[in-house]
C-alpha positions in Angstrom: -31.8 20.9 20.8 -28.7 22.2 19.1 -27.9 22.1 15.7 -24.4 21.8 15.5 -23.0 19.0 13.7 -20.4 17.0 15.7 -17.7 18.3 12.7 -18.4 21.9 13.8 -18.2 21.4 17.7 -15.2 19.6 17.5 -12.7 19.7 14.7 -10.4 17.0 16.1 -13.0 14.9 16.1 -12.3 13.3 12.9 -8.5 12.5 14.2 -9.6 10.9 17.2 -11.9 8.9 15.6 -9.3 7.7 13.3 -6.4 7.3 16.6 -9.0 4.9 18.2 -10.0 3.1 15.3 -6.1 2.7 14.6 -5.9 1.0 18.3 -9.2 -0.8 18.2 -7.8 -2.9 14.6 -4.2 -3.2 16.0 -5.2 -4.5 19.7 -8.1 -6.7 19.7 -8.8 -7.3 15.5 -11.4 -6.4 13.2 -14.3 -7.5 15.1 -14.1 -4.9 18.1 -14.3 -2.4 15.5 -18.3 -1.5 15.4 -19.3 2.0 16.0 -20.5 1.8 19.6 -17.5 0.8 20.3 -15.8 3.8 18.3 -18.0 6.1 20.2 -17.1 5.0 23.8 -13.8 5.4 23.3 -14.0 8.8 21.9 -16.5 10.2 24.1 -19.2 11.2 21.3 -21.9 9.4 19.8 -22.0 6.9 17.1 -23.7 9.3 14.4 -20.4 11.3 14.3 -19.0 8.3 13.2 -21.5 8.7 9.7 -21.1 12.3 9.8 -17.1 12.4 9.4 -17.0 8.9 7.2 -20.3 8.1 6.0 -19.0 4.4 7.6 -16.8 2.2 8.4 -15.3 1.3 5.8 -14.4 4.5 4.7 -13.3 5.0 8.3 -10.4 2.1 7.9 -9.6 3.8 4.2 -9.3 6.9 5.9 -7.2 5.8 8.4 -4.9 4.0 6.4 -4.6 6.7 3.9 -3.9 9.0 7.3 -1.3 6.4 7.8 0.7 6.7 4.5 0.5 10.6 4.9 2.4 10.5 8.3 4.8 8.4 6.8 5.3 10.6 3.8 5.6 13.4 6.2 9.0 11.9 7.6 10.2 10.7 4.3 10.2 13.9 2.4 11.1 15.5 5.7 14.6 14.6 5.0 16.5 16.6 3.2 19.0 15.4 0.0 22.7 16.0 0.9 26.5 15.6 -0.4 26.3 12.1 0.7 23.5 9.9 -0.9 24.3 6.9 1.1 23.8 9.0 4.4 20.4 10.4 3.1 19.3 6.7 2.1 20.3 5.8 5.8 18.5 8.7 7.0 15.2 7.2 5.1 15.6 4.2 6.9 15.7 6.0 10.1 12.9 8.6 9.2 10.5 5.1 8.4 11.8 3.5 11.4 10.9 6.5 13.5 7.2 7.2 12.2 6.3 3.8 13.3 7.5 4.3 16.7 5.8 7.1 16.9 2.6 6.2 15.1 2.5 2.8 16.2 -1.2 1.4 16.4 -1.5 3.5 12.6 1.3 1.5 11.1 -0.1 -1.8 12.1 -2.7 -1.7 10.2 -2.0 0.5 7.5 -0.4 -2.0 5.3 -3.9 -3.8 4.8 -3.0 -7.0 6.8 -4.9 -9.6 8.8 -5.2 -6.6 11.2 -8.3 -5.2 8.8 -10.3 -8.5 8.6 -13.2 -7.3 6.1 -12.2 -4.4 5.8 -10.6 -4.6 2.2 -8.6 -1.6 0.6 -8.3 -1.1 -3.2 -5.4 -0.9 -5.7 -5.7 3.4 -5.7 -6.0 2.4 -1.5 -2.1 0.8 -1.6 -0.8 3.5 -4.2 -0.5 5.7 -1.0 2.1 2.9 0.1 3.6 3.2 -2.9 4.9 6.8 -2.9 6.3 6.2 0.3 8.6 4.6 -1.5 9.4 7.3 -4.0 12.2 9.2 -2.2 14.5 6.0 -1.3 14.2 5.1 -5.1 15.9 8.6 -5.9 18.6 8.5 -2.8 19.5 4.8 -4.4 19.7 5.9 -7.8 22.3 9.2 -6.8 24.2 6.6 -5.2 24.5 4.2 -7.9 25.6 7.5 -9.9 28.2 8.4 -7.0 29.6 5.0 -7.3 28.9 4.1 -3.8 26.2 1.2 -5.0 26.6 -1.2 -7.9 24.7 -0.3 -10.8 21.5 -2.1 -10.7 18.1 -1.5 -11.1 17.5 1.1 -8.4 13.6 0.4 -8.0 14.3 -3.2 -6.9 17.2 -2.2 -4.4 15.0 0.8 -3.1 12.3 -2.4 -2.3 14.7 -5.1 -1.1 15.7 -2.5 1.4 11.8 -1.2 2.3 10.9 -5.2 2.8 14.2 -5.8 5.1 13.4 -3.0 7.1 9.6 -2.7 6.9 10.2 -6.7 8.8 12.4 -4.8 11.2 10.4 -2.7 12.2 7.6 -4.7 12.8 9.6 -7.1 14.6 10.4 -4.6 17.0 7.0 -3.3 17.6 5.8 -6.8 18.1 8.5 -7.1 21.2 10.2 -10.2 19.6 13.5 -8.5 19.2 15.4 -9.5 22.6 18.6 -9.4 24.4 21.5 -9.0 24.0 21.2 -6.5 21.2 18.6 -3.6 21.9 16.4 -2.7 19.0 18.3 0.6 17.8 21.7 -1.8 17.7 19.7 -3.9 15.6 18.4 -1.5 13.1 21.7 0.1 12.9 23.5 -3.3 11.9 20.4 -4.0 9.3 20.9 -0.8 7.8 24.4 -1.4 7.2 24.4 -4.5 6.3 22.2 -3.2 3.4 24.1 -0.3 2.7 27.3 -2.6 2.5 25.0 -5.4 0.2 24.1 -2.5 -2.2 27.7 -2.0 -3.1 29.4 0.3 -0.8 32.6 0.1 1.6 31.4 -0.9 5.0 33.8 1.8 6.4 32.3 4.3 4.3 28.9 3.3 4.9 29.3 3.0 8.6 30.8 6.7 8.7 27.5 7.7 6.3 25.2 5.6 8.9 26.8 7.5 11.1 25.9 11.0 10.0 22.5 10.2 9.4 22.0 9.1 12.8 23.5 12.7 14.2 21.1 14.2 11.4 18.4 12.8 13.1 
């Protein structure tokens, strides 16, 4: 019998397992989440599960964690420029298009009802957290540009991460209908919050805009 640990025969292993956990939590809930389950869906057996984790719970913390590193991946991904209000647009899009693209992740990375028993720690949402770094710097340059109000840029940087974070979801859940498609939608939001921090809607829809082209 072969030796070779399911980590060694296949490196991706670890990924999968964490895909189809991801989509096991967002579309049936907590309780189809068992490692037989796990295991059919990946093809291997449920030991690997033990041998990449140790369990599942440290499976779902994986995962989310996983989660939050995508994310960060998009958010630092895009790059400061002349026009602060642009890059903060350009945030928005950047969240906006990691959950379209890492759709079953972000529904359950947030530790929602999706996770059942599955708790996460404080240190577990601090990855959430720095997410949220780069938005607080874009605001604060654009309180200093005069485009936004002074205020206190943290609390703008979250308003804006809730409105759009319920957005987002909306859209994924399939409740956002006609006559306005989903992209319309986010673009309005967006501006509407640009325009609510402070700046000239003219000037932030040219700034909206150039993000989008950025994109």
């Amino acid at each position: 019998m072969s030796s070779v640990s399911p980590r060694q025969a296949d490196p991706g292993l670890g990924a999968n397992l964490m895909e189809a956990a991801a989509r096991l939590l967002a579309e049936e809930g907590p309780n189809a989440l068992s490692t037989r389950r796990l295991a059919a869906a990946v093809g291997t057996s449920t030991m690997a599960v033990y041998t990449h984790f140790g369990g599942m719970d440290d499976l779902v913390r994986a995962m989310v964690h996983e989660g939050f590193r995508r994310l960060n991946e998009w958010m630092v991904a895009v790059e400061e420029t002349e026009d602060p209000v642009a890059d903060v647009a350009a945030l928005g899009i950047a969240y906006r298009n990691n959950a379209l693209e890492n759709q079953h992740m972000y529904s359950v990375m947030f530790g929602g009802s999706t996770l059942g028993g599955f708790a996460l720690t404080d240190e577990d949402r601090q990855y959430g957290r720095y997410a949220l770094a780069p938005v607080v710097s874009a605001v604060a340059r654009c309180m200093e540009a005069g485009r936004f109000r002074k205020a206190d840029a943290q609390l703008v940087a979250n308003q804006m991460w809730i409105a759009l974070h319920g957005l987002v979801t909306l859209e994924l859940g399939g409740y956002l209908v006609e006559p306005y498609d989903a992209r319309t939608l986010f673009r309005s939001q967006v501006c509407g919050l640009l325009v609510g921090a402070g700046d000239e809607i003219d000037r932030a829809m040219a700034s909206l805009r150039a993000a989008a082209e950025l994109s």
